[in-house]
N, C-alpha and C positions, 0 to 999 in steps of 0.2 A: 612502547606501551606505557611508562614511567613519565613519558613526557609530559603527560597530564599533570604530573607531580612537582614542576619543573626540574626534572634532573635534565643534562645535556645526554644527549646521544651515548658521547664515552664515559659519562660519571655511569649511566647504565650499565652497559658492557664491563665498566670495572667491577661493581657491583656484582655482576651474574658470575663475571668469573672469580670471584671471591665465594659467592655461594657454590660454586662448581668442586671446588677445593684450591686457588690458588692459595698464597697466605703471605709472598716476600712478593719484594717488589720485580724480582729475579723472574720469579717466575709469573708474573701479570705482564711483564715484557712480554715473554716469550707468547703469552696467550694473545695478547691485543696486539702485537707488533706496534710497539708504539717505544717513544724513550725512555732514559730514564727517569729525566727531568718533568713527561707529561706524565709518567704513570704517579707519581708523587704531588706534584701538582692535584692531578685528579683525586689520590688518595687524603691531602688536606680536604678539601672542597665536602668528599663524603664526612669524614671526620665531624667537621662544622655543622651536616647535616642530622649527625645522629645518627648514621648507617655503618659506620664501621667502627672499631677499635682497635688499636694500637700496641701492642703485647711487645716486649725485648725478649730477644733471641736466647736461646739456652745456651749458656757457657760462652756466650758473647757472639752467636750467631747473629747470623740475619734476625733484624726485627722482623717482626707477623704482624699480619692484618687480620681480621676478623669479623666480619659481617655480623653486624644486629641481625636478631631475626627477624625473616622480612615482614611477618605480623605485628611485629612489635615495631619496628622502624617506621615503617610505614603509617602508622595508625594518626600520628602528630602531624602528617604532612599532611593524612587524608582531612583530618578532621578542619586543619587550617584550611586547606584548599575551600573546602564543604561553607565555610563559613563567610569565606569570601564570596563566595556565588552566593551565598542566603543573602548578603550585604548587595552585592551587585543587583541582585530579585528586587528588593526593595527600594532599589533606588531607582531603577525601570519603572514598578508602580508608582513610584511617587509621582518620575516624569511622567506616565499614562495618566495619571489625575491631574497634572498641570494642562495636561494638553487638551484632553476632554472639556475641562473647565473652559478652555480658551476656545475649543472649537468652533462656538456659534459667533465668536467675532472673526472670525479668519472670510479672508479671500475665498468666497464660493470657486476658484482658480487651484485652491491648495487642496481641495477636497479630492483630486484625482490628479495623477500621475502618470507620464504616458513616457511607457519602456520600449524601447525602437531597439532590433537586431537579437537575434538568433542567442546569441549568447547571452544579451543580456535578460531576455525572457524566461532561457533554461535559470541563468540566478536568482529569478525574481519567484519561481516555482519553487525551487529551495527554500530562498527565506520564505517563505509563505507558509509551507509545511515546518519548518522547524518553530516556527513563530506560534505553532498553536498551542493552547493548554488545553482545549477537552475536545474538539472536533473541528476535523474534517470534512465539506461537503464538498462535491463536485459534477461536473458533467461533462463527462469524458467522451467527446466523439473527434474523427479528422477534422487538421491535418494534427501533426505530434512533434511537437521541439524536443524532445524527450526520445527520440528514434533511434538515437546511434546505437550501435549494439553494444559501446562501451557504458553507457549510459542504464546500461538494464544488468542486470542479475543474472550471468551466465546459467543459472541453474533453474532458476527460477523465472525470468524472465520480468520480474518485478523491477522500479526502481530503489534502489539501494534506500535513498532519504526516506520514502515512502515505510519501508520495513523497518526503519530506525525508528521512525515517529511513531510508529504503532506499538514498538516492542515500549514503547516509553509510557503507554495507557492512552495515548489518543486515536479515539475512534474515527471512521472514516464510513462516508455514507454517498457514494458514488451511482450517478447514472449513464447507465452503458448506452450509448447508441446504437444499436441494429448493424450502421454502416462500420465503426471499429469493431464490430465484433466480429463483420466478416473479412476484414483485411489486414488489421493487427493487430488486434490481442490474440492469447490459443484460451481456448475454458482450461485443457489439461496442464496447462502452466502457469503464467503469472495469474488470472483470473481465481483456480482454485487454490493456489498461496496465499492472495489476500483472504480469500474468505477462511482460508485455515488462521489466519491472524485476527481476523475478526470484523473484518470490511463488509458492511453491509450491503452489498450492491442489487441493483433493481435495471432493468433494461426497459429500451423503448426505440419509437422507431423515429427518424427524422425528429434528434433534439433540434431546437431552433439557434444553439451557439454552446460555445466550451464555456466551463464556469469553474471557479475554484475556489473556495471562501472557509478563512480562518477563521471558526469560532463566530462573534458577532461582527469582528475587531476591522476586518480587510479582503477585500477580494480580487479575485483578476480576470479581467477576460480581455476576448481577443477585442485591438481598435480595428484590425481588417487582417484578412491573412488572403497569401496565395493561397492556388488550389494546391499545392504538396508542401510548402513550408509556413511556419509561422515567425509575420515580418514584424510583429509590435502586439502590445497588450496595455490594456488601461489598468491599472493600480485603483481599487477604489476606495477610500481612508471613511472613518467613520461620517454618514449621512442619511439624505433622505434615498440617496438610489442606492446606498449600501443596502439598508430597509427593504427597498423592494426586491433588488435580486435575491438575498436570501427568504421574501416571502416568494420570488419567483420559482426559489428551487423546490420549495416546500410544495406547492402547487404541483409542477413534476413530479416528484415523488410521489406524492398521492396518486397519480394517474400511470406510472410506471409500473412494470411488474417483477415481481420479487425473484431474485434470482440466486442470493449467496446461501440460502437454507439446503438447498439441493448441493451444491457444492461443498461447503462446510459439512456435509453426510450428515445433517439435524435436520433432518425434516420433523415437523411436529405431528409424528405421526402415531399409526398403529406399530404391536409389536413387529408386525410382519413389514418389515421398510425394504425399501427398494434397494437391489445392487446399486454399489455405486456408477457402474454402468447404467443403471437404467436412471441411475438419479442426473448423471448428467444427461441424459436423452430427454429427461422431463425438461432438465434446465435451459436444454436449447429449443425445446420446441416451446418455449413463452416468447424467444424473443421475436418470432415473425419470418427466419432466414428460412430460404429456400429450401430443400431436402439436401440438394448438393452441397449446399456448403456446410449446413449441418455435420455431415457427411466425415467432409475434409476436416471439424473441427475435431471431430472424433478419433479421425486419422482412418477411418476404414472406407470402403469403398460406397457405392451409389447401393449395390445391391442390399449388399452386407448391414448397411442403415436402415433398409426398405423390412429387410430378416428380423432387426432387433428389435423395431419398432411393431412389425406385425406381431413376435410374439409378446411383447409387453400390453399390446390391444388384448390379447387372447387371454395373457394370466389374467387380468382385470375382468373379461368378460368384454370387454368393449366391440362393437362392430364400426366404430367410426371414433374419428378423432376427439370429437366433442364427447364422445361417450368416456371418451379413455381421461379425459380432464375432468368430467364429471364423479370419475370414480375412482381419480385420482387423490380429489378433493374432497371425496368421503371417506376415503381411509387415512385424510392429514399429510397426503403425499406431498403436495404441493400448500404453500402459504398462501392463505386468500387476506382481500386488502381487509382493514379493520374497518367499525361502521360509517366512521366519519370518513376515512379514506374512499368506499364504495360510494356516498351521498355526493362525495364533491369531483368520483367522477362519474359519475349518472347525473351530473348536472353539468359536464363539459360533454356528453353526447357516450359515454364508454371511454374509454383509455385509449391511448392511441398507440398501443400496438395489437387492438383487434377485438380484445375479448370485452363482454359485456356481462351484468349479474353479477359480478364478481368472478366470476367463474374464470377456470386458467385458459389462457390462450393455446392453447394445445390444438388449434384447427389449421393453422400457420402452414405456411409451404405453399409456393406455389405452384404445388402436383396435383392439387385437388383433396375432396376426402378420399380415404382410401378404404374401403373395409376388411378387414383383416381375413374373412373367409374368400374373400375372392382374390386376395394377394396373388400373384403368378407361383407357380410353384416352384421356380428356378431361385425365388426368394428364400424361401425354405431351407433352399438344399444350397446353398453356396455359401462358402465362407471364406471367398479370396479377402485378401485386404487391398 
């Protein structure tokens, strides 16, 4: 952890076991298994740092060690540290101002960059995200270089970078395709993570390609991918096609539908808001997936979906689906698009995962409508998983 600080590995460990109580060098032997000669060594080295002090032994004992305290010790290294990265910050902008300056004489050749193999894409997705200072966009559909399971957040299922760059203030504004939504993400794991962190995310159906774009600064998409792996990716540096894909994504976005409000448990609603079970039921009946897989994302059965869903029709009053997004939408359950957002897509034809007026896509599935008074009654009454 100190490493940040440059101590070495063992100035640490001497260090901890001096706060632990060691205090001669007798006994930092015995703790570190190390000799006599390195634990001494190691003990100058702290010395020079300002982390320890040097005390003679009572009545000509063993000399004592004694640990700064580590508030206090620490404070000179942090603050050095702090300063050299403000120094490093600044010399980065400086080169971004060189570079920008020069851009419009460059090689229309240097304006994009083209990252060939599995690995080298997963790194180029890295620095992409760390690379940003206020946002995040993307459009996340298959295939995924990011699949391994070492790669994702045992708990959470999120990618680890991803939940770095967020805890750090940078927002992220992601659209879900339909198709990852039914074969690798889950809503009840990595999906509602992000939105607890604060990911904006919006779903749709058949995006037209993966997108990922730092800020105004860089983006990446695929130059061709098989159909289960991703073989290459184009790097696009500042331009005029940077320009348009980030007004491309903007354009999607306006036309996609809101998805992390239901999730995050903020729906901008009435007092009376929805279980969180019913909130994620709203959130997947926007994106268009079948009943069944709905179903599966929820983890309970075909019927058991068919039960939740009738009764969430019936609290509302709804006799159909459209009713139930209608009055979803009048008690603030669900996020409707903003004015400009609604105009620009009632001028692409409605949004293209279905719904139209603004109104939420809640008619999706393809079971049909269903009306909740004529549900089977086996619905009702069942509650395997």
């Amino acid at each position: 952890m100190l490493e940040a600080l440059g101590l070495e590995p063992v100035q640490q460990q001497a260090y901890e076991a001096l706060v632990d109580g060691a205090v001669t060098v007798r006994e930092l032997r015995e703790t570190l298994g190390l000799s006599a000669t390195k634990v001494r060594e190691t003990l100058t080295a702290l010395e020079k740092l300002s982390l320890v002090g040097r005390y003679p032994g009572e009545r000509r004992g063993e000399e004592r060690f004694l640990p700064v305290a580590p508030e206090v010790a620490f404070e000179s290294l942090l603050l050095a540290r702090e300063e050299a990265i403000h120094r490093t910050r600044r010399h980065i902008q400086l080169l971004a101002t060189r570079f920008r300056a020069n851009a419009t004489a460059r090689d229309p050749v240097d304006l994009v960059e083209i990252v060939t193999g599995r690995a080298a894409v997963i790194q180029q997705v890295d620095q992409l995200q760390y690379s940003a200072r206020h946002q995040i966009r993307g459009i996340d559909r298959p295939p995924y270089a990011n699949s391994d399971p070492d790669r994702l957040d045992p708990k959470t299922g999120m990618m680890p970078v991803q939940a770095k760059t967020m805890r750090r203030g940078i927002g992220y504004r992601v659209i879900y395709d339909t198709h990852g939504l039914e074969t690798f993400h889950r809503i009840h794991t990595d999906i509602e993570a992000c939105a607890e962190l604060g990911e904006e995310a919006r779903v749709m159906a058949d995006t037209p390609t993966k997108l990922l774009v730092a800020d105004d600064r860089v983006a990446l998409i695929p130059l061709r991918s098989a159909p289960h792996e991703m073989a290459s990716s184009v790097v696009v540096h500042p331009s005029g096609l940077l320009d348009a894909l980030c007004e491309f994504f903007e354009v999607l976005w306006a036309r996609a539908l809101p998805l992390s409000a239901y999730l995050a448990g903020r729906p901008g609603g009435a007092g009376d808001a929805p279980s969180p079970d019913e909130a994620r039921l709203l959130a997947l009946l926007t994106t268009g997936m079948t009943d069944q897989v709905m179903a599966r994302q929820l983890g309970v059965s075909y019927r058991t979906f068919q039960r939740r869903l009738s009764g969430l029709m019936e609290r509302l009053g709804a006799g159909t689906r459209f009713q139930l997004g209608m009055r979803a939408a009048s008690l603030g359950w669900v996020s409707q698009p903003s004015e400009s957002e609604a105009r620009l897509a009632a001028g692409n034809g409605g949004n293209a995962s279905g719904s139209s007026h603004g109104l939420p896509a809640v008619t999706g599935g393809k079971t049909g409508v269903r009306s909740a008074k004529n549900a089977p009654q086996d619905v009702a009454s069942n509650t395997d998983r």
